[in-house]
C-alpha positions as CSV (number, residue, x, y, z in Angstrom):
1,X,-15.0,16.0,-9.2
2,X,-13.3,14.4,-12.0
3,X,-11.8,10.9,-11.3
4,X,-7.6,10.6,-10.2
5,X,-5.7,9.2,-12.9
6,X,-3.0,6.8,-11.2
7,X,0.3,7.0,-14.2
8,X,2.8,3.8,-12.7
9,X,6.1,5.5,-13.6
10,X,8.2,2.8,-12.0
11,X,10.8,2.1,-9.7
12,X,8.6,3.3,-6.8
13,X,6.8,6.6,-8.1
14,X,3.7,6.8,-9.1
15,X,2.1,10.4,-10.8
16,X,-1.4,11.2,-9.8
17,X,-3.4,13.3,-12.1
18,X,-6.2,15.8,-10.9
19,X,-8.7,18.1,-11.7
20,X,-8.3,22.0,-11.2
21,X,-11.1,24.1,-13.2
22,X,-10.3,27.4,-14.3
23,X,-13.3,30.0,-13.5
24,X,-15.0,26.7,-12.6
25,X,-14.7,25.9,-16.6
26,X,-11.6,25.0,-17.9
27,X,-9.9,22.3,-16.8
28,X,-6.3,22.6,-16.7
29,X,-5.4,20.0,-14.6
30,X,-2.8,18.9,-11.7
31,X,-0.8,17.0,-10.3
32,X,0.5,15.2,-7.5
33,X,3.2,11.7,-6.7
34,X,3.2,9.3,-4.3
35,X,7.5,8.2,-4.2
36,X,8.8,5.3,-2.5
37,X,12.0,5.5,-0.6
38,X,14.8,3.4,-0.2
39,X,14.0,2.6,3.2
40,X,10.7,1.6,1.8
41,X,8.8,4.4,3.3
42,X,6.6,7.0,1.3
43,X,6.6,10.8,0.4
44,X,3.8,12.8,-1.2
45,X,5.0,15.8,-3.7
46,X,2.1,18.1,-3.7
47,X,-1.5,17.9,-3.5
48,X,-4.4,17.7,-6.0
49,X,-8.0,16.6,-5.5
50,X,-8.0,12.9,-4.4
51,X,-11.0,10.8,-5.1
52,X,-11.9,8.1,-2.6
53,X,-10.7,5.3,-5.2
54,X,-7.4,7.0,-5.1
55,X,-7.6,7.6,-1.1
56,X,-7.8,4.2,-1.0
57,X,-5.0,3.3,-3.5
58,X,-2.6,5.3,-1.2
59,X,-3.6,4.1,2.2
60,X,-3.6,1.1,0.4
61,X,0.4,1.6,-0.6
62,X,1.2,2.9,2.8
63,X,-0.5,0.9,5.5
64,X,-3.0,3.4,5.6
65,X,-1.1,6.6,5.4
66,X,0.9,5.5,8.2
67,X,4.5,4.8,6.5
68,X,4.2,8.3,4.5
69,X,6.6,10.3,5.7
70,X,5.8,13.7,5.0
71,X,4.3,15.8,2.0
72,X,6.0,18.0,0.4
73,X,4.2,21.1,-1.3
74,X,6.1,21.9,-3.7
75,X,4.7,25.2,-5.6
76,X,4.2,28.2,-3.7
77,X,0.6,28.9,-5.7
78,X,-0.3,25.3,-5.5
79,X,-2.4,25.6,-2.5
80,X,-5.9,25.0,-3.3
81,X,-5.9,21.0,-1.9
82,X,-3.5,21.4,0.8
83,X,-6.1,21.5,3.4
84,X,-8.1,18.3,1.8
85,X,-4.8,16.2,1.3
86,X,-4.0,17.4,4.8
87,X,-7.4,15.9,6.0
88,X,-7.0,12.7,4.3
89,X,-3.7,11.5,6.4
90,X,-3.6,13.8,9.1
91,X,-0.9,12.4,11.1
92,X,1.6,12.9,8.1
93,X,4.5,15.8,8.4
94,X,4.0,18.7,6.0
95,X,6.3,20.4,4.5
96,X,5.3,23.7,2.2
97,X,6.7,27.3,1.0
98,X,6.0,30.6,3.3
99,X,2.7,30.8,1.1
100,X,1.3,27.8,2.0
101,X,1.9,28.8,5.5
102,X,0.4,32.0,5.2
103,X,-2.6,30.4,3.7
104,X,-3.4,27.8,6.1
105,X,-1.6,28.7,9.1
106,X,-3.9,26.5,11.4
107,X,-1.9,23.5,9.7
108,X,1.1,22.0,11.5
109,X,3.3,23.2,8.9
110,X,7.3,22.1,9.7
111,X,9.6,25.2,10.7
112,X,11.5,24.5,7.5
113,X,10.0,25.3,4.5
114,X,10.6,23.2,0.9
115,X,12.9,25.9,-0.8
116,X,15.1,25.7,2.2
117,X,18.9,23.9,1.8
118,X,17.6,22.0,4.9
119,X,14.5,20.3,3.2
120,X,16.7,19.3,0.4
121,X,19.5,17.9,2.8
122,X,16.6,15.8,4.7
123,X,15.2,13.9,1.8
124,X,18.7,13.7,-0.5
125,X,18.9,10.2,-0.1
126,X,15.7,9.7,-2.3
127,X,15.3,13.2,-4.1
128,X,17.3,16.0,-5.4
129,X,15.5,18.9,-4.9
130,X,16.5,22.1,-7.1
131,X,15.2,25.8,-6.8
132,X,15.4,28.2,-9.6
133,X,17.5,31.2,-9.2
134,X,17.8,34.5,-10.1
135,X,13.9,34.7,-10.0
136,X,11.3,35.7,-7.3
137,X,10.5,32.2,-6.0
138,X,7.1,34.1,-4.6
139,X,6.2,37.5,-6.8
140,X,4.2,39.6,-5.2
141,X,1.6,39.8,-8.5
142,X,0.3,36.0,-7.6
143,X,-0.7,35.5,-11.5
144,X,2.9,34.7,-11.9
145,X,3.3,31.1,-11.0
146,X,6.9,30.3,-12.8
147,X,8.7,29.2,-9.9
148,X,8.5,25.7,-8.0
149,X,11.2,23.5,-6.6
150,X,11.9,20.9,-8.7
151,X,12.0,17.2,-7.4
152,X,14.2,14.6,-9.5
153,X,14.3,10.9,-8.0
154,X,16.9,8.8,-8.6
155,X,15.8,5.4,-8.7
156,X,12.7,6.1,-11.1
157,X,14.9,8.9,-13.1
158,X,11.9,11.0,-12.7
159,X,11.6,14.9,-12.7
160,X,8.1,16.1,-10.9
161,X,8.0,20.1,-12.1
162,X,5.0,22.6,-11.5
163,X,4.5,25.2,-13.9
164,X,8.4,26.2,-14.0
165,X,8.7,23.7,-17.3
166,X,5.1,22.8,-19.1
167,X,4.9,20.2,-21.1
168,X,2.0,19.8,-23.5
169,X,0.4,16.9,-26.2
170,X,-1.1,19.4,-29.2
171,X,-4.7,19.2,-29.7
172,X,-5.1,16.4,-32.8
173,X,-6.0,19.0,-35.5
174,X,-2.3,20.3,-34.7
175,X,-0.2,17.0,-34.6
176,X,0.4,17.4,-38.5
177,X,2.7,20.4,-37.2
178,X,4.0,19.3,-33.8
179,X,2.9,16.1,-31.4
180,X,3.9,18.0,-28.5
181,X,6.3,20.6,-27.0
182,X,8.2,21.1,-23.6
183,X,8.8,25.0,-22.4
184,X,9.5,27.4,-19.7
185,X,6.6,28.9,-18.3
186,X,6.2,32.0,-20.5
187,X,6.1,34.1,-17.3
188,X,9.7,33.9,-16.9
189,X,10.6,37.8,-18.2
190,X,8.2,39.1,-15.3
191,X,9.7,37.0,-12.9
192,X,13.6,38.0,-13.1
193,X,15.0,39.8,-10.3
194,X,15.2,43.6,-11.2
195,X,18.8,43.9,-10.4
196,X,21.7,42.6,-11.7
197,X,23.3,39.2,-12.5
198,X,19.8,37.8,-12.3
199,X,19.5,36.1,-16.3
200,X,23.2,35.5,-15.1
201,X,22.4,33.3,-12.3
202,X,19.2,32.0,-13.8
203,X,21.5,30.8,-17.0
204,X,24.0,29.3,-14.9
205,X,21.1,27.4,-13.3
206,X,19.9,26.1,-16.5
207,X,22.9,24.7,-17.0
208,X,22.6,22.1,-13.5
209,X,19.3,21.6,-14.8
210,X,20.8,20.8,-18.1
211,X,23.2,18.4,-16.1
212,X,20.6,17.0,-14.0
213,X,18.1,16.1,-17.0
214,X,20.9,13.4,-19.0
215,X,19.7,10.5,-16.7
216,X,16.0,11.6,-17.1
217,X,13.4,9.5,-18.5
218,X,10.7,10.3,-17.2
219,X,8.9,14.2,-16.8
220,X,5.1,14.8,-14.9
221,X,4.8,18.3,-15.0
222,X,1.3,19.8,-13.2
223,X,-1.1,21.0,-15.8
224,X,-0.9,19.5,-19.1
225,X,0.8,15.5,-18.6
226,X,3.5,12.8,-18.7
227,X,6.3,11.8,-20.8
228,X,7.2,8.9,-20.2
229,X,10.3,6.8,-21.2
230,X,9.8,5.3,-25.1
231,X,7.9,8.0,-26.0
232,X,8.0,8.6,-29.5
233,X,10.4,11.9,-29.8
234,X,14.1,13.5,-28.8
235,X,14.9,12.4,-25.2
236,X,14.0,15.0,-22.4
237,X,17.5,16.2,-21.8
238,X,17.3,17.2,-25.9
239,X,13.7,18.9,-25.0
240,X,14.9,20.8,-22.2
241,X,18.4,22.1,-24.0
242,X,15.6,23.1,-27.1
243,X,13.2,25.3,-24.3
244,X,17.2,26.6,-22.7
245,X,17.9,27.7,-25.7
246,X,14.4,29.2,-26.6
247,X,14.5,31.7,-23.6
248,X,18.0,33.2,-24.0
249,X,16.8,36.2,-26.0
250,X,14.7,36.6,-22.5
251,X,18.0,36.8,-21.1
252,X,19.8,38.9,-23.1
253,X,17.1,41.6,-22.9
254,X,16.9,41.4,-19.1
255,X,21.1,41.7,-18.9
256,X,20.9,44.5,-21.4
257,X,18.3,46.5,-19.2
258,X,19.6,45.4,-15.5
259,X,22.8,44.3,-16.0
């Protein structure tokens, strides 16, 4: 297993990168955060891998796991470490999507599930949690894996996002052309609701997200990296107006066939 990375974001959140090999080869990565709350309690967003350096940096952090409050899975076909995480600090509340459930039902999974208004009520005071819509939040062709609920927190101006935006450093022999890019998962035409008003309501979404992403400075998305604040670059509200605007021919094509 390839060792955590621990990335100090600030103000209370810290981004932990993992391993997650594709076929057993490539190594794509993950992701998960360990966020301070006001009340100085803990959350976990997601689950990757955790070395025992890093098991120990948490319980560490939170008296042994005891002042995390809950974790939070926060990507329906994030699922692979769920179990291990769950091992780690078993006395913590989870939190996941009807998949997660469905995968490990012998888990003490709580009745509401992470895409639910509730969930996003019961942790407002330190996250805002936003759901994409106008797509299937869980397709049933599982090699679609555009849709997460996205976790911004206030006090760190940080946005945590699997898979729905990627954001990538190029390979060196490509930095002459571009340092790095920020997108929408390219799955997002297969992932429209078939009916109508769906590129509508996924466009009018965009545009909170656009709202939300003026205070950002901060962005740890799952399998690529970090951008953090001073990074050389536009700011990541210009980045995600750039990957808004790249997907509206997307749109178009989906309201010209559905409606």
């Amino acid at each position: 297993m390839a060792p955590n990375k621990i990335v100090p974001v600030g103000d209370g959140f810290w981004n932990i990168r993992g391993s997650f090999k594709v076929g057993g080869v490539l190594d794509v990565g993950t992701q998960a955060s360990l966020v301070q709350r006001r009340n100085g309690r803990y959350l976990l967003l997601d689950a990757c891998n955790i070395d025992e350096p890093t098991r120990e940096w948490i319980a560490g952090q939170t008296n042994g796991g005891e002042a995390i409050d809950a974790v939070l899975h926060l990507h329906p076909f994030h699922t692979v470490y769920a179990r291990k995480l769950h091992a780690l600090f078993p006395q913590v509340k989870l939190y996941g999507t009807a998949r997660h459930r469905r995968l490990a039902p012998e888990l003490a999974w709580q009745p509401e599930t992470t895409d639910d208004p509730s969930v996003q009520q019961m942790f407002a005071d330190d996250l805002e949690l936003s759901v994409p819509r106008g797509v299937d939040f869980i397709p049933t062709n599982e090699n679609l894996h555009f849709s997460s609920v996205l976790a911004f927190h206030r006090a760190s101006k940080t946005l945590h996002v699997d898979d729905t935006l990627c954001f990538a450093k190029m390979p060196a022999v490509l930095r002459w052309w571009k340092k790095d890019f920020l997108a929408f998962h390219p799955s997002l035409a297969k992932v429209l609701e078939r009916q109508a008003g769906a590129a509508a309501r996924f466009r009018e979404w965009t545009k909170e997200l656009l709202e939300r992403s003026r205070s950002l400075e901060n962005l740890c998305a799952a399998h690529t990296s970090v951008l953090l604040r001073g990074a050389e670059g536009p700011s990541i509200e210009a980045r995600i107006e750039a990957a808004v605007r790249s997907i509206e021919p997307k749109l178009a094509a989906h309201e010209r066939q559905f409606g």
